[in-house]
N, C-alpha and C positions, 0 to 999 in steps of 0.2 A: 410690180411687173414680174410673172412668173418666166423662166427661161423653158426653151423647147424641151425641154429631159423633166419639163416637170408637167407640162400642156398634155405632153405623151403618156405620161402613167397616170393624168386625171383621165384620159381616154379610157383606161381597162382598168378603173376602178382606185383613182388616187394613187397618191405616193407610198399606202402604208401597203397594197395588195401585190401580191408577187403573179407572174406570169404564167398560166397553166402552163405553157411549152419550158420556162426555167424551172417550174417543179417537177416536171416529167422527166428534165435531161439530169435534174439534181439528184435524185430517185435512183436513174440508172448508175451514176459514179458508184452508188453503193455496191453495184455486182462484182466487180474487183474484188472489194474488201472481202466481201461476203465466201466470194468464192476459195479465196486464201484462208481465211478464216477455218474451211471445213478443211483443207490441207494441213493446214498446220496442228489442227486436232489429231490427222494418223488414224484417220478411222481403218480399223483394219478386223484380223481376227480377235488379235489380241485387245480389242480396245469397246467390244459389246459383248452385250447377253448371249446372243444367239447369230449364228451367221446361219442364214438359208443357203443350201448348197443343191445344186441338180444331179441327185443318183442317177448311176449308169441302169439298165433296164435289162431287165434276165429274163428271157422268157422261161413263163410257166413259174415265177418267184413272185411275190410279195413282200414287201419290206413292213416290218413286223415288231421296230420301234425295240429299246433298250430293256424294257419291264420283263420282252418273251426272253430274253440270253437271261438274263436275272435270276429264274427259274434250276437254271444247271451252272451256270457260273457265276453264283454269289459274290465270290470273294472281289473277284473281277471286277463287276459290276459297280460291287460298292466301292472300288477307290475312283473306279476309270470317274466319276462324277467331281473330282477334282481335276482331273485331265482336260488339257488343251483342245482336245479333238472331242470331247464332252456339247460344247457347245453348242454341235452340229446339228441342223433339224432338214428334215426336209418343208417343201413349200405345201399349201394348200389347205382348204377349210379345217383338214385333219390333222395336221400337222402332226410328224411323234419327232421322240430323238433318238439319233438315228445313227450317235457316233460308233456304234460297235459295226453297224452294218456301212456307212460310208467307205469301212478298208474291207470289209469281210462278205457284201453284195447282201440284195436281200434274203430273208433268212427262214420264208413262209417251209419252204420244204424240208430243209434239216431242222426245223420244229416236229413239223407235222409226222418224219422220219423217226422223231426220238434220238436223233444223231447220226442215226446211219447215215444220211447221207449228208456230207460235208457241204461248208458254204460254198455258196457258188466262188468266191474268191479266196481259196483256201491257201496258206500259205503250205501244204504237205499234200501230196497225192490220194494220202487218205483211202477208204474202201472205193471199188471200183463201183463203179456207175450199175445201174439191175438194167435188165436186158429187154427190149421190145419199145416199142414206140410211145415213148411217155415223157414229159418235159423235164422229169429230171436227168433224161440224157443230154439235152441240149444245155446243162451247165456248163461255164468254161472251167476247162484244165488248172491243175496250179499254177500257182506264179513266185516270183520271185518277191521278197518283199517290201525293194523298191520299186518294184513298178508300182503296186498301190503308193506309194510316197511320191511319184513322180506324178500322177493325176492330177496331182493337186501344185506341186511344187515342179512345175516344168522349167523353171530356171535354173533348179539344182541340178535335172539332166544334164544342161549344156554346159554347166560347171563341172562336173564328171567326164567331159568329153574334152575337157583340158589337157593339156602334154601331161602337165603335173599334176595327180590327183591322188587322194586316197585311194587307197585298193579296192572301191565298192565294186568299179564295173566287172572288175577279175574275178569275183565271189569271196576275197577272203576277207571280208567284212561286209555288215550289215547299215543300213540307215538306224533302227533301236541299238545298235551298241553305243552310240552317241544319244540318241532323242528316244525314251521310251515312253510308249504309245498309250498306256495302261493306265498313268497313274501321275500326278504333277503336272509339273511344268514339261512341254515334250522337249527342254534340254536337261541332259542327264546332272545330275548333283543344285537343279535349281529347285524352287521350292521348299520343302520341308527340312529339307538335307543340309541347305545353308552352304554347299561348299562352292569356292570360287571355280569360273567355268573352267580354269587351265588345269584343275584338277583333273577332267575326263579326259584331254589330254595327255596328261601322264599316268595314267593308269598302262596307258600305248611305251610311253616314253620316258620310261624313269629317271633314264642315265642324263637327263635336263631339269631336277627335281631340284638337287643341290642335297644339303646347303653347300653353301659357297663360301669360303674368306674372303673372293672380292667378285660380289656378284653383279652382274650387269642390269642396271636398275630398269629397262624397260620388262625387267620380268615381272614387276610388280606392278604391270597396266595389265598383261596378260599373253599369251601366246598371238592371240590374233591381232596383237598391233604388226606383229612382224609375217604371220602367216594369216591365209584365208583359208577356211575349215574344207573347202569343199574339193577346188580346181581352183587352177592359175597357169599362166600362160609361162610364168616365172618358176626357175627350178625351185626343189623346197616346198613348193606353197606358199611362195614369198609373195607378198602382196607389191612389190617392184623391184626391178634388177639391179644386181650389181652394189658396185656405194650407193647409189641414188637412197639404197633401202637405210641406210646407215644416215647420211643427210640430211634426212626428214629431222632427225633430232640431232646428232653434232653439227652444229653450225658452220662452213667456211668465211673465212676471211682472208683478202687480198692485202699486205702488206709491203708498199715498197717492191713489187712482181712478186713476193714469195706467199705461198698459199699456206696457211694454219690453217689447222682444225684441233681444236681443244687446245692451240697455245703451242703446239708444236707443228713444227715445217715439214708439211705431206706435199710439197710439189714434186718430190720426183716420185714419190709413194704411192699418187694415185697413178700412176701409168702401170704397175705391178700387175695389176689384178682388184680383185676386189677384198676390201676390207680383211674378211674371213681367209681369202685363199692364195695372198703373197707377202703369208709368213707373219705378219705382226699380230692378226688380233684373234685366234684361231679359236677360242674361245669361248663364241657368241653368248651361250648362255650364262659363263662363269667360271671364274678362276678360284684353285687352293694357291697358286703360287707365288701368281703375278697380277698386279691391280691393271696392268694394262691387257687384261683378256686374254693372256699366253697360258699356252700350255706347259 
């Protein structure tokens, strides 16, 4: 005597044949996986050959691929081919690469010029434009040479537009004094150079270099555990206010109503201020004198 769960699958082909409609819903569960799968890979710039990217359009220009700069800037040419910004191509049956013109516009007419006349995205003002109706007046003006970095990197703007930020938006500093554009990795000391990245950092800031007789160990994660390179809403460039920034790594503990942190009693400590700025740990990067961060 067979039971009905088994009447019903001799129906669509026996007990051993699976259900079109349960292979078709089986099938789909896989698009989750699938789709996590290509996130967790991080495809990004950093992570292929070639990114296609959509150049801005000059009129009366032509973009003219890396081989024509090769010609007058050798030297250039041949490192910028380990550069980050190397990768760049534009789209279409022709495709060139295109990383020198992607910051610098295309480059048909200061070819064809012999130089006189500057790219259309020149970072210096350069020779003045020739006179009469011809498309190389209608290049655009210089610029600054974040704005080319900001085309691409428009998150960085709004980090710049932070309370707290590097000096870029004011002019006393550049995007290349940190990331140079030429030649490696576009952060400055990665690549060939081997140095660790809080290096470029203290080039700015020496007097947090040390050594130290008791140095504060999160200096050996790196600057940007405790700061964000760009903007922050937090003074410093702190990547969180106050203790909170300090708590991430000394732990609290509640004992009996009194509050430790490393083993000694900060309950009335933390109403002071914060860590750094009511008196005890003044220090942050490192002490000659005192293991507890004193100066």
């Amino acid at each position: 005597m067979t039971t009905p769960g088994h009447q019903q699958s001799g129906q669509h082909g026996g007990p051993g044949v699976e259900r079109p409609w349960r292979r078709l819903m089986r099938s789909w569960l896989w698009l989750p996986v699938a789709l996590s799968g290509l996130m967790a890979a991080g495809l990004a710039c950093r992570t292929v050959n070639r990114s296609v990217v959509v150049l801005p359009e000059v009129p009366g220009a032509t973009y003219v691929g890396n081989k024509e700069c090769e010609t007058c800037h050798e030297e250039i040419v041949r490192d910028f081919v380990t550069a980050d910004h190397a990768r760049l191509m534009a789209e279409g049956p022709r495709a060139l690469s295109v990383g020198c013109e992607s910051c610098h516009g295309p480059g048909s007419l200061h070819v064809e010029s012999g130089g006189e006349v500057k790219p259309p995205y020149s970072f210096s003002a350069g020779r003045p434009a020739p006179a009469g109706d011809h498309p190389w007046t209608a290049r655009p003006q210089a610029r600054a040479v974040e704005e080319a970095c900001y085309r691409c990197h428009g998150h960085v703007r709004a980090q710049f537009n932070l309370p707290s930020h590097h000096p870029l938006p004011e002019g006393r500093m550049s995007c290349t004094d940190c990331h140079p554009p030429h030649k490696g990795l576009a952060h400055k000391g990665g690549s060939t150079q081997l140095r660790a990245a809080e290096e470029t950092c203290l080039e700015c800031h020496p007097a947090q270099r040390g050594p130290f007789v008791f140095e504060h160990e999160a200096l050996r994660e790196g600057c940007s555990v405790c700061h964000t390179p760009h903007g922050s809403i937090h003074p410093k460039l702190l990547v969180t206010r106050d203790s909170n920034l300090c708590l991430r790594c000394h732990f609290q503990q509640v004992q009996g109503g009194v509050l430790r942190i490393g083993g000694v009693d900060h309950t009335t400590r933390v109403r002071q201020g914060t860590c750094w700025t009511a008196g005890c740990h003044e220090a942050v990067h490192g002490s000659r004198v005192n293991s507890s961060l004193r100066f």
